[in-house]
C-alpha positions in Angstrom: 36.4 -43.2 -22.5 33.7 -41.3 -21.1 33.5 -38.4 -19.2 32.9 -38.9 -15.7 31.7 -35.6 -14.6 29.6 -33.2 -16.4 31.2 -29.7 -16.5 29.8 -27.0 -14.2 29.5 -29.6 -11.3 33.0 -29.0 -9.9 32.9 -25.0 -9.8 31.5 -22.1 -10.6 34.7 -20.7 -12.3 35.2 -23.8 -14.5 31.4 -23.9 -15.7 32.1 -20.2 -16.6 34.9 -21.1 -18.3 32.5 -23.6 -20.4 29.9 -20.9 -21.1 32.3 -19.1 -23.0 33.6 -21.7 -25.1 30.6 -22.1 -26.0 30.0 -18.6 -26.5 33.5 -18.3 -28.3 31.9 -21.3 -30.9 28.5 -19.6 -31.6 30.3 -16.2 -32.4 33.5 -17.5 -34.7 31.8 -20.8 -36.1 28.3 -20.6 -36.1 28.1 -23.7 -38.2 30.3 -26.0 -35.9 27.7 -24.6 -33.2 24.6 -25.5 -35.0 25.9 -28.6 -35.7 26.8 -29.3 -31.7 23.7 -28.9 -30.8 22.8 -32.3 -31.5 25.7 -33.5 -29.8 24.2 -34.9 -26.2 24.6 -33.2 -22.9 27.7 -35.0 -21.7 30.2 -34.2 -24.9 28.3 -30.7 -26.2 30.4 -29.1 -23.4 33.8 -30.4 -24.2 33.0 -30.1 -28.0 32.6 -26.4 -27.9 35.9 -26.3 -25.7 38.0 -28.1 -28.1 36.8 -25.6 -30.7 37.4 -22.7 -29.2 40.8 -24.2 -28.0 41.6 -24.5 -31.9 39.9 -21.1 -32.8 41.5 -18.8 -30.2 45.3 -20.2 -31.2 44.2 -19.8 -35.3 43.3 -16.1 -34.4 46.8 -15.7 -32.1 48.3 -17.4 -35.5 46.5 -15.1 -38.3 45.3 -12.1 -36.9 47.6 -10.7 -34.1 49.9 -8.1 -34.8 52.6 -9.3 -37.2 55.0 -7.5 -34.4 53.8 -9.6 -31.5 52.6 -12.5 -32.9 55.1 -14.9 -32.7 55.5 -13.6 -28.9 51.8 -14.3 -28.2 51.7 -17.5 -30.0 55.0 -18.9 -28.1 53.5 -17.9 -24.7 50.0 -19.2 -25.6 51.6 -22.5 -26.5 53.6 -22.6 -23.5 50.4 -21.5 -21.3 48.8 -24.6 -23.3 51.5 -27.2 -22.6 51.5 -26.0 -19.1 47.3 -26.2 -18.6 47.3 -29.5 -19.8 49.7 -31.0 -17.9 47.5 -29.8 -14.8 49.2 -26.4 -13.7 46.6 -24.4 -14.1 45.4 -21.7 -16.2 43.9 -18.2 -16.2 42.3 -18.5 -19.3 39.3 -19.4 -19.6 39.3 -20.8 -22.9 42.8 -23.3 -21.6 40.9 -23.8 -18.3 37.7 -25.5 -20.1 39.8 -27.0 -22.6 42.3 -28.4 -20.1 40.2 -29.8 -17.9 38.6 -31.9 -21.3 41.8 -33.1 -22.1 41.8 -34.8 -18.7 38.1 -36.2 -18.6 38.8 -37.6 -21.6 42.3 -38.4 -22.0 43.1 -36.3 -25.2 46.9 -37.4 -26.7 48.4 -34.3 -25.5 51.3 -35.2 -28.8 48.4 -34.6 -31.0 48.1 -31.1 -29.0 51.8 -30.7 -29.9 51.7 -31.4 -33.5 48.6 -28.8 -33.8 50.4 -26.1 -31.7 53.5 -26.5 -34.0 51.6 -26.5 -37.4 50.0 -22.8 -36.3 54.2 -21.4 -35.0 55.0 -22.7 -38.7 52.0 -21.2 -40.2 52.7 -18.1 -38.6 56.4 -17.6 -38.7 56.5 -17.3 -42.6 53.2 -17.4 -45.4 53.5 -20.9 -46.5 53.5 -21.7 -50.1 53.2 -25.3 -51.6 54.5 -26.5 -54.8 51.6 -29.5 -55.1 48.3 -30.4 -53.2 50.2 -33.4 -51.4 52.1 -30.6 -50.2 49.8 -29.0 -49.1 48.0 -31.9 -47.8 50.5 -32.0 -45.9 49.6 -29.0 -44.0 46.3 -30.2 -44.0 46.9 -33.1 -42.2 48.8 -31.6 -39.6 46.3 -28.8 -38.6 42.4 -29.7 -39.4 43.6 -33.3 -39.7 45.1 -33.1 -36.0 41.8 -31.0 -34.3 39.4 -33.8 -35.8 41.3 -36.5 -34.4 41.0 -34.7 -31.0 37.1 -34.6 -31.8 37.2 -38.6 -32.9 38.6 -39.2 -29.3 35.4 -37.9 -27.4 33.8 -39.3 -30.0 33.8 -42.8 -30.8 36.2 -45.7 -29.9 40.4 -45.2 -30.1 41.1 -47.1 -33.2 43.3 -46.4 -35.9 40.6 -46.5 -39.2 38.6 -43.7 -36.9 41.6 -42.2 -36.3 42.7 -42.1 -39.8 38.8 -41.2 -41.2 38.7 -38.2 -38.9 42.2 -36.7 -40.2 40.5 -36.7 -43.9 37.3 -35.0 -42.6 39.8 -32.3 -41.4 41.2 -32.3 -44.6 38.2 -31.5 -46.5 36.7 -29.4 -44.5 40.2 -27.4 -44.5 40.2 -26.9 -48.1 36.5 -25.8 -47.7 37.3 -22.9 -45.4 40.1 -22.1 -47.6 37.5 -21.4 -50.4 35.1 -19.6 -47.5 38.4 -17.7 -46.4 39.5 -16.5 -50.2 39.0 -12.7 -49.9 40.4 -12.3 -46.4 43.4 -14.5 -47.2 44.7 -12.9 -50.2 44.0 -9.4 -49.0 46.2 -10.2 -45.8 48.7 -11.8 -48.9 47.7 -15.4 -48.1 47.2 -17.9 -51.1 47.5 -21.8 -49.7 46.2 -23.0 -53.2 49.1 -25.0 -55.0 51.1 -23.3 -57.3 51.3 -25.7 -60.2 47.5 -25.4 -59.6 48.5 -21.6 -60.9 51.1 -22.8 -62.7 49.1 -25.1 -64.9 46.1 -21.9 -65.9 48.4 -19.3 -66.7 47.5 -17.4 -63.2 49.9 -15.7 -60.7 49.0 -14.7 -57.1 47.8 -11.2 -57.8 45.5 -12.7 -61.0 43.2 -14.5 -58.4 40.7 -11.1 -57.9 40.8 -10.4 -61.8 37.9 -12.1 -61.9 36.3 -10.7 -65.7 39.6 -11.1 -66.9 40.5 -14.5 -66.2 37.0 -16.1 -65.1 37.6 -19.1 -67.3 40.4 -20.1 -65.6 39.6 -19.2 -62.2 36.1 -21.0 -62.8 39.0 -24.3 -63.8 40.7 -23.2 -60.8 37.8 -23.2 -58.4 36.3 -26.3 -59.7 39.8 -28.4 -59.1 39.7 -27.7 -55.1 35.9 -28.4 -54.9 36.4 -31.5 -57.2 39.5 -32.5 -54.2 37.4 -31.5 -51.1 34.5 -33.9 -52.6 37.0 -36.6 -52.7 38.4 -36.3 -49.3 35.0 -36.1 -48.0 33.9 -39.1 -49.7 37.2 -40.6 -48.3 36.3 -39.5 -45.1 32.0 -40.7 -45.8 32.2 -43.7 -43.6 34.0 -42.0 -40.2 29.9 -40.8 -39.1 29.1 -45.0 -38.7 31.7 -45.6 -36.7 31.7 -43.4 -33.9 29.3 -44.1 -31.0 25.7 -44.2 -32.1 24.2 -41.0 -30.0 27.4 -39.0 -32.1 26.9 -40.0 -35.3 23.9 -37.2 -36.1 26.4 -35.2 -35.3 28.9 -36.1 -38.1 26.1 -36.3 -40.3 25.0 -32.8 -40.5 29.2 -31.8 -40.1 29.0 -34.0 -43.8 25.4 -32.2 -45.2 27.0 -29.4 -44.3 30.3 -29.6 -46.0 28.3 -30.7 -49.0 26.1 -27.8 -48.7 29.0 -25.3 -48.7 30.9 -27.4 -51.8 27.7 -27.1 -53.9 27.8 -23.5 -53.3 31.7 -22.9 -54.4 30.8 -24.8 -57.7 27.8 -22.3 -58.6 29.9 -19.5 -57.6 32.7 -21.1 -59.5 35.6 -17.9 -60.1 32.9 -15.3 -58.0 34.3 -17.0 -54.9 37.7 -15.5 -55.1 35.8 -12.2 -54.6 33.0 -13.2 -52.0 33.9 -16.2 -50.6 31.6 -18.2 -48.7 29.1 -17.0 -46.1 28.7 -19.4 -43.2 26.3 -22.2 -43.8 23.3 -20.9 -41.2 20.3 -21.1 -41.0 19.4 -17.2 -42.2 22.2 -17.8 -45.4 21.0 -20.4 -46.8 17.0 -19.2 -46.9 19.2 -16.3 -48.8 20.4 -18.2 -51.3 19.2 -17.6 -54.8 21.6 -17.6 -57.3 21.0 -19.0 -60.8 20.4 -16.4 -63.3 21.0 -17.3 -66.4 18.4 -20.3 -67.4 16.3 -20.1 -69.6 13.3 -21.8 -68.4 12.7 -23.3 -65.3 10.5 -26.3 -64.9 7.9 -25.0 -62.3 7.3 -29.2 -61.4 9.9 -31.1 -60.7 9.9 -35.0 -59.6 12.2 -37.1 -58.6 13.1 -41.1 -58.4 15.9 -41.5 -56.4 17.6 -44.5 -57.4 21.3 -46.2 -56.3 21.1 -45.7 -52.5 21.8 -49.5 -52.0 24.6 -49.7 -54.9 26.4 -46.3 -53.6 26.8 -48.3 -50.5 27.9 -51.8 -51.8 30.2 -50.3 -53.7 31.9 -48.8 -50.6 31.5 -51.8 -48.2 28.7 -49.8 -46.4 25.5 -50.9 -44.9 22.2 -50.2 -47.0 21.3 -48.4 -44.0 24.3 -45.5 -44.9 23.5 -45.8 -48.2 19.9 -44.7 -47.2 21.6 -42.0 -44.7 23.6 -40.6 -47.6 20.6 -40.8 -49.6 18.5 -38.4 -46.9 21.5 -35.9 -47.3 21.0 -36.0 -50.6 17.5 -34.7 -50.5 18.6 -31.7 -48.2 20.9 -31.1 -50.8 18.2 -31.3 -53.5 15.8 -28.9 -51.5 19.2 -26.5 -51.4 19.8 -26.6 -55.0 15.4 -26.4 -56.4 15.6 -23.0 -54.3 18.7 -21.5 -55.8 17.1 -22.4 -59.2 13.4 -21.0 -58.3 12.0 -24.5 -58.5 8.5 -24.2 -56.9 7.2 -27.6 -56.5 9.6 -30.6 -55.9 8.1 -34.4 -55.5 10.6 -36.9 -54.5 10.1 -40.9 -54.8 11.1 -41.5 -50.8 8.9 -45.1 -50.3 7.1 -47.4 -52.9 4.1 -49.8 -52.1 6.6 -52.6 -53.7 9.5 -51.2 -51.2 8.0 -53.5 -48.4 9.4 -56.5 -50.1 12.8 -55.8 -48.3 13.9 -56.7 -45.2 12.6 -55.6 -42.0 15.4 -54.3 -40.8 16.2 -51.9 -44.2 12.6 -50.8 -43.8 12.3 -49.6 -40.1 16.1 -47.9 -40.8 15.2 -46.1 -43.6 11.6 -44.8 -42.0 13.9 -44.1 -38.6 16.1 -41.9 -41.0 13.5 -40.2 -42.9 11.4 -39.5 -40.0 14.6 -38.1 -37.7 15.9 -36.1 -40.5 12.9 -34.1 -41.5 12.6 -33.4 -37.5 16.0 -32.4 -37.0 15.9 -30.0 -39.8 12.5 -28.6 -39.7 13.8 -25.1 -38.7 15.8 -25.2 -41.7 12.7 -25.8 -43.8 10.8 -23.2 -41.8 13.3 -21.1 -43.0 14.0 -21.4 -46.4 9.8 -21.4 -46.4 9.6 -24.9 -48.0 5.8 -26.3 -47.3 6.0 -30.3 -47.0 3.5 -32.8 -47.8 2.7 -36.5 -47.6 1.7 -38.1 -50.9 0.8 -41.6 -50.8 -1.1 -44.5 -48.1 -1.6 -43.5 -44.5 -2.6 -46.6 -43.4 0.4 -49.0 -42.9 3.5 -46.9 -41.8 4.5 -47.2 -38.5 3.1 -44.4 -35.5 5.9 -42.8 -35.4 7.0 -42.5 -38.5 3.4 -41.0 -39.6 3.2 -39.2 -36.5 6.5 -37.3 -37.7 5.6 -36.8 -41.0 2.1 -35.7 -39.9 3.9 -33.0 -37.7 6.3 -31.5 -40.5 3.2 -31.0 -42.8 1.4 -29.2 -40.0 4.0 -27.4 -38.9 5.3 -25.8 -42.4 1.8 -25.8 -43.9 2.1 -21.8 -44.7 5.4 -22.3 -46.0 5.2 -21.2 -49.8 8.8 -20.4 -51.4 9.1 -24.7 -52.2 6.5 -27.6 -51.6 8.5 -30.4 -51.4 6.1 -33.7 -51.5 7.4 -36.8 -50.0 5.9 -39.5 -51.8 5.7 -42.8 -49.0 4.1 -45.7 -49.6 2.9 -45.0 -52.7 1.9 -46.5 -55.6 0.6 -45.2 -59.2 -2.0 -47.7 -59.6 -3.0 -47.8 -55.7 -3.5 -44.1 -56.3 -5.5 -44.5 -59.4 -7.5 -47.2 -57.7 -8.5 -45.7 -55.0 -9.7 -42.7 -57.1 -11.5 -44.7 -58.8 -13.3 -46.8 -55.7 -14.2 -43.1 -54.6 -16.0 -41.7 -57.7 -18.1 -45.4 -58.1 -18.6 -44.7 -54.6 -19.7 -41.1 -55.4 -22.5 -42.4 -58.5 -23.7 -45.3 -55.9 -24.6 -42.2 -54.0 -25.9 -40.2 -56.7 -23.9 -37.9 -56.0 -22.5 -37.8 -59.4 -22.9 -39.0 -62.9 -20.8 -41.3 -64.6 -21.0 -39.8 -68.2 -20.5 -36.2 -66.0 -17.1 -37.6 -64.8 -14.1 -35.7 -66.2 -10.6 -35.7 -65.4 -11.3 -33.0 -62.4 -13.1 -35.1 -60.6 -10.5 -37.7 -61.0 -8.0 -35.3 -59.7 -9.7 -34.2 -56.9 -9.8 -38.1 -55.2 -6.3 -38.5 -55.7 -4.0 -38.8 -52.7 -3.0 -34.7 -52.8 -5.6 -33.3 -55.5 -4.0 -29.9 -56.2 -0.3 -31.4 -57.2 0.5 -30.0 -60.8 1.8 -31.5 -63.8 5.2 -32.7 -63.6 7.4 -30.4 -65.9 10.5 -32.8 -65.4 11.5 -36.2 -63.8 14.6 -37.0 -63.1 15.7 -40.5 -62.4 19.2 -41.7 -61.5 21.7 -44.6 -61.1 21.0 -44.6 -64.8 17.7 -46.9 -64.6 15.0 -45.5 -67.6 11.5 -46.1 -66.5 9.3 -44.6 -64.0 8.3 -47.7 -61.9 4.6 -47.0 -60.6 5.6 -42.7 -59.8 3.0 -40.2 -60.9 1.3 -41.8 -63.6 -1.2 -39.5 -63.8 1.0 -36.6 -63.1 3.7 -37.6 -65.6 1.4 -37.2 -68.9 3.8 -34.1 -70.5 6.9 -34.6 -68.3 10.3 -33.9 -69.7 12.2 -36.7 -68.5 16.0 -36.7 -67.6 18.2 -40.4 -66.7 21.1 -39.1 -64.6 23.9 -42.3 -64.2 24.7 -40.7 -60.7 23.9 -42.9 -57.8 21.1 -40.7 -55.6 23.8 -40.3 -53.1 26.0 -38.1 -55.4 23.1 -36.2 -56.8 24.1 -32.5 -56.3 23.0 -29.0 -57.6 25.7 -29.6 -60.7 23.5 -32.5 -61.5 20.3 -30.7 -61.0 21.4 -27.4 -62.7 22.4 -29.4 -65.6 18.6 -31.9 -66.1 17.3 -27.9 -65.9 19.3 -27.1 -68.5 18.6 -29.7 -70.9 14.9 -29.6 -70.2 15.0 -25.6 -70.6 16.6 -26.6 -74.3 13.7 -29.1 -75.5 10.5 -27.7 -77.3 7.5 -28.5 -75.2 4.6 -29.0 -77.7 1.7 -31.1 -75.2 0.2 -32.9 -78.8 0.2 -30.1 -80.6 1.3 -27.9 -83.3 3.4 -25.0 -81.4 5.5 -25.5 -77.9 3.3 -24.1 -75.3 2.8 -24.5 -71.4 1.1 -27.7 -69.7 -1.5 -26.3 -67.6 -1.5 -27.4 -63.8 -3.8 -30.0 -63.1 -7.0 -27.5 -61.3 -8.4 -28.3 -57.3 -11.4 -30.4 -59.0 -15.0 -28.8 -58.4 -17.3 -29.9 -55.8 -20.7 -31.4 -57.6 
């Protein structure tokens, strides 16, 4: 179903009632927010009402006075009930949110189970033995308010239904890791005790970190290893909603990845700081690996296994390609917290237009919509982005997007992350090549004066260094036609991860293995490859 009527149209007091759901989701969960905003104009509304809806009764549930709370929660649950069975409401927050459950014909027994999972919750501090235990919980809450969002969002059958309820899941455990500090200060712990049981750790042990930091590190990286795999449970819900929704899911997934990816570089640091909200000003903040000891000022990428990931998940190569764009945001994440300053990443090959029509125009259409959806992002995180390769045969609007990203972050300077599309190693050198034999036709130059300057200089971007490192996965060794010219001293690192699973643990650790190899460029004594120099003008 569709919603008839767009919000605000009926009265003034209703539309109100809208703004400040929305206003109520920009304050308490700026990322749900950010990620609404691609929602279109007919669900956005709704979308912020059902979230408030589930914020305001967590707060009732958590924060209220102990004393009054399970008075305040019965009555709002009762005010609830009563709104959604058309009998008005005062609120604002059940006004907006009552009036969505009728345009779009919410199961009000899914509003039920969520209203009773937040009285249990707040009666008595649960505690579970196991994580199907607490799954359990899980389920019932998160699970429950992402099935509500799967009915605006796509059609009413069960395999949404049930891919939904595991998003909740994960995303759950995730704000259980963002929520550590507050949680066990107010004497909350949700983790699963044989979780504790199993390191050694008691409740009051989780804060210790210098003490027990090898086990909390274990401890962390169990619930970020089972969020992971809910979420990659959960991977295939953003294809089957309805097509103008699914960005939406998408950057709800990025996201979550984002966020997880953090968690595993705090590792037992988390139980002390938790997780700042994924926006757009904390994660241009983010900078947090230490402890290497060298960092490869070059790094290139192939990214290999998009179409496998997929087949081997009964998914289109189109969502394989999708994942794989996600992928790269999460690369860009990862090259800044490790003070990576030049990134080059394999996106489009001149032998890539040997597959079918339909995989090429989807995986230009995601390219070229992601890098425009997320160009604020970039803006803010200062990441500069070029085009490397032919700009003769892509499609207008797919140059016309990737023209406009350069432009627009051209003074960027923290990362310059180089999209190599349609290119070719030996189209590159060939065309260099066609230039300087242009050049002597001229006389403009000699051929004994030609050094390797002046072929740098013709090449498609002439001031790209050296690569320091490349890093390949899906386990393929070879560097198929990528930077020929720039891969002369490269470290090179084969990762068996499909592209789509690529993370900052993967990343961290090719940084680590190339910061352990001796570097010696033909000679005698390790040293530094020197960046390949703008070529002089003759």
């Amino acid at each position: 179903m569709v919603a008839s009527e767009r919000p605000g149209l009926d009265t003034a007091e209703l539309g109100e009632s809208y703004a400040f759901c929305a206003r109520e989701t920009e304050r308490y969960y700026p990322e749900a927010w950010a990620a609404g905003e691609v929602l279109p104009d007919e669900v956005r509304p709704h979308f912020h009402a059902v979230v408030a809806f589930y914020g305001w009764t967590d707060r009732i549930s958590d924060e209220s006075e102990q004393a009054a709370r399970e008075r305040l929660l019965t009555r709002w649950c009762e005010q609830t009930l009563a709104a959604v069975r058309s009998e008005g409401a005062e609120h604002p927050v059940l006004r907006a949110f009552a009036d969505t459950v009728r345009r779009w014909d919410l199961d009000v027994t899914l509003i039920e189970r969520l209203l009773a999972a937040e009285r249990v919750d707040s009666e008595a501090q649960p505690t579970f033995a196991t994580f199907a235990d607490l799954r359990c919980y899980l389920r019932e809450v998160n699970g429950t308010f992402y099935r509500l969002l799967a009915l605006m969002l796509g059609p009413r059958d069960q395999e949404l239904a049930r891919s939904a309820s595991l998003l909740g899941e994960a995303m759950h455990v995730l704000d259980l890791l963002e929520d550590f500090p507050a949680d066990l200060a107010a004497g909350r712990c949700y983790l699963p005790r044989e979780d504790l049981k199993r390191l050694g750790l008691e409740v009051g042990d989780l804060q210790r970190v210098e003490r027990y930091r090898q086990a909390l590190d274990e401890l962390v990286k169990i619930q970020v290893g089972r969020a992971r795999e809910l979420l990659e449970q959960a991977m295939p819900v953003a294809g089957m909603v309805h097509l103008p929704n699914q960005a939406f899911l998408h950057a709800v997934v990025l996201g979550a990845q984002l966020q997880l990816d953090e968690a595993e570089m705090l590792g037992a640091r988390v139980m002390v700081t938790g997780l700042e909200p994924l926006t757009l000003a904390s994660s241009a903040r983010r900078r947090a690996v230490e402890d290497l000891a060298a960092v490869p000022e070059h790094v290139a990428v192939i990214m290999d296994g998009n179409r496998r990931w997929a087949g081997a998940r009964g998914l289109s190569a189109l969502d394989g390609h999708i994942a794989g764009f996600r992928a790269v945001m999460r690369l860009i994440d990862s090259a800044l917290r490790v003070g990576i300053r030049h990134l080059t990443v394999f996106a489009f090959s001149t032998e890539n237009w040997a597959r079918s029509q339909e995989e090429v125009a989807g995986l230009f259409d995601t390219a070229a919509d992601g890098l425009t959806r997320y160009i604020q992002w970039l803006q803010e995180c200062g990441v500069r982005v070029r085009w490397c390769g032919r700009r003769d045969r892509l499609d207008e609007s797919t140059a016309s997007a990737l023209a406009l990203v350069e432009s627009m972050t051209s003074a960027n300077s923290v990362l310059t992350l180089t999209f190599c599309v349609d290119y070719g190693g030996r189209d590159e050198l060939v065309a260099a090549a066609r230039a300087l034999a242009a050049e002597a036709a001229a006389g403009r130059i000699r051929p004994e004066a030609i050094d390797v300057d002046d072929i740098a200089r013709n090449l498609y971007v002439p001031d790209l260094p050296d690569v320091d490192l490349l890093i390949r996965t899906s386990g393929e060794q070879r560097i198929s036609n990528f930077l020929p010219w720039h891969l002369t001293y490269a470290e090179m690192v084969f990762d068996p991860a499909l592209w789509p699973d690529f993370g900052y643990r993967h990343l961290e650790a090719a940084v680590r293995e190339f910061s352990g190899r001796r570097r010696r460029f033909g000679g005698d004594l390790p040293g530094q490859a020197r960046p390949v120099r703008p070529a002089r003008a003759d």
